[in-house]
C-alpha positions as CSV (number, residue, x, y, z in Angstrom):
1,X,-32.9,-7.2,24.4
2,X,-33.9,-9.3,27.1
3,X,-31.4,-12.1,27.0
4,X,-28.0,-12.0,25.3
5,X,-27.5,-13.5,21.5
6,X,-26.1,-16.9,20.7
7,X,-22.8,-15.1,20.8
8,X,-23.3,-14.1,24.4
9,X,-23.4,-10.7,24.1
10,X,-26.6,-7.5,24.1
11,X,-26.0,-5.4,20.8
12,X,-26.8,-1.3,20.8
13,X,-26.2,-1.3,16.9
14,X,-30.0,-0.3,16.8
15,X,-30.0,2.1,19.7
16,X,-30.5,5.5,18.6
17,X,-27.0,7.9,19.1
18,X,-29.1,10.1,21.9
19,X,-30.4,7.5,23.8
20,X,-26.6,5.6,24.1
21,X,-25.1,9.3,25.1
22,X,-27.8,9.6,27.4
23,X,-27.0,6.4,29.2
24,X,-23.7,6.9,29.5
25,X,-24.0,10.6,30.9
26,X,-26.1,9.5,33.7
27,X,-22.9,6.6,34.4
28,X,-21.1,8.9,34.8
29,X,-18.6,8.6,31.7
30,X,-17.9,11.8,30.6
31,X,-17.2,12.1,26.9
32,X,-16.7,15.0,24.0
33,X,-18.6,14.7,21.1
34,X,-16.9,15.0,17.7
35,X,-18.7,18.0,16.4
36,X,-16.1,19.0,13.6
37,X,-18.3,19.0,10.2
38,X,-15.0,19.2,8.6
39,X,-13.6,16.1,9.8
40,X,-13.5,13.0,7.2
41,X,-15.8,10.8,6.9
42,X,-15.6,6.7,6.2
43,X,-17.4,6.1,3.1
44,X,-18.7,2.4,1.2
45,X,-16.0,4.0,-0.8
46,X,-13.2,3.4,1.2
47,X,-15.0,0.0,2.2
48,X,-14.2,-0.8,-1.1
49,X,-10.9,0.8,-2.0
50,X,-9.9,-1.3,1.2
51,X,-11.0,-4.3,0.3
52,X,-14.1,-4.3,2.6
53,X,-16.6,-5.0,-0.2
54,X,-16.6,-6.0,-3.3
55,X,-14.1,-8.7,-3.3
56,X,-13.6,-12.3,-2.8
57,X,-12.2,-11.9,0.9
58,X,-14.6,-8.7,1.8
59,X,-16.5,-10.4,4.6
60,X,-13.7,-12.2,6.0
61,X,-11.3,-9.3,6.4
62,X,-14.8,-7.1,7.5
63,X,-15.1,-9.5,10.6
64,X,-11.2,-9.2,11.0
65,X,-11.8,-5.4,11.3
66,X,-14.8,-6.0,13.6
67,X,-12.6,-8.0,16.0
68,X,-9.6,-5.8,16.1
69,X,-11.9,-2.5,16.7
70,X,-14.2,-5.0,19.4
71,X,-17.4,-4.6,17.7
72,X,-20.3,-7.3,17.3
73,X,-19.4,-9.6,15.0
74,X,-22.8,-9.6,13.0
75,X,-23.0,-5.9,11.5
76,X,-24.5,-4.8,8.5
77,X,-22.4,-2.8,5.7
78,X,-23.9,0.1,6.4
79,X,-24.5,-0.1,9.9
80,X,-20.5,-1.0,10.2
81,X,-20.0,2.4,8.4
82,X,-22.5,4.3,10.5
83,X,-20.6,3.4,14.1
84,X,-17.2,3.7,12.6
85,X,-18.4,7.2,11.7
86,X,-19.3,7.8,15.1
87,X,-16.7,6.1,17.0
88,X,-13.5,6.5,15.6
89,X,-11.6,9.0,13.4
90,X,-10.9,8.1,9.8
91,X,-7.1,7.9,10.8
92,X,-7.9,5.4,13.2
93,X,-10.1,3.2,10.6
94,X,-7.3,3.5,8.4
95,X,-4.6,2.0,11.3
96,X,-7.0,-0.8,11.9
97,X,-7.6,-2.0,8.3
98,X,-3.6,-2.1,8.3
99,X,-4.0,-4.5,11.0
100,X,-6.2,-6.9,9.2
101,X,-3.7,-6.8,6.3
């Protein structure tokens, strides 16, 4: 983006994995990526077994859970589920939908 959204701010929901690793690498934040196959994934699932779809309250307590983990308020479902998957652990989704409780 050229200029920031109404909300003040320059999303990278749309930016391809690669090219955010990329940038970051040549800023010199060093990071390790998450390479364990194994490791659980969050699903629509759990979206719903935690309330985050499906129900009355489902967007409200979805933008609760954007605010407490810092992310752009205006995500997509799926996209929410995409950079959870990529930025936090399933352990650590879990501790933050306990927050929005």
């Amino acid at each position: 983006k050229d200029a920031p959204s109404k909300e003040g701010k320059l999303g990278v929901e749309g930016v391809p994995v690669e090219i955010i690793e990329e940038s970051l690498k040549k800023a010199g934040v060093g990071f390790e990526k998450n390479t364990d196959i194994t490791a659980r994934k969050i699903t629509l699932n759990d979206f719903y077994d935690d309330g985050l779809t499906g129900g009355a309250d489902s967007k409200a307590k979805r933008k609760r859970l954007l605010k407490v983990l810092d992310l752009p308020e205006r995500l997509t479902t799926k996209n929410m589920i995409d950079i959870l998957n990529s930025f936090v652990t399933f352990e650590e989704y879990k501790k933050a939908v306990e927050q929005c409780e």
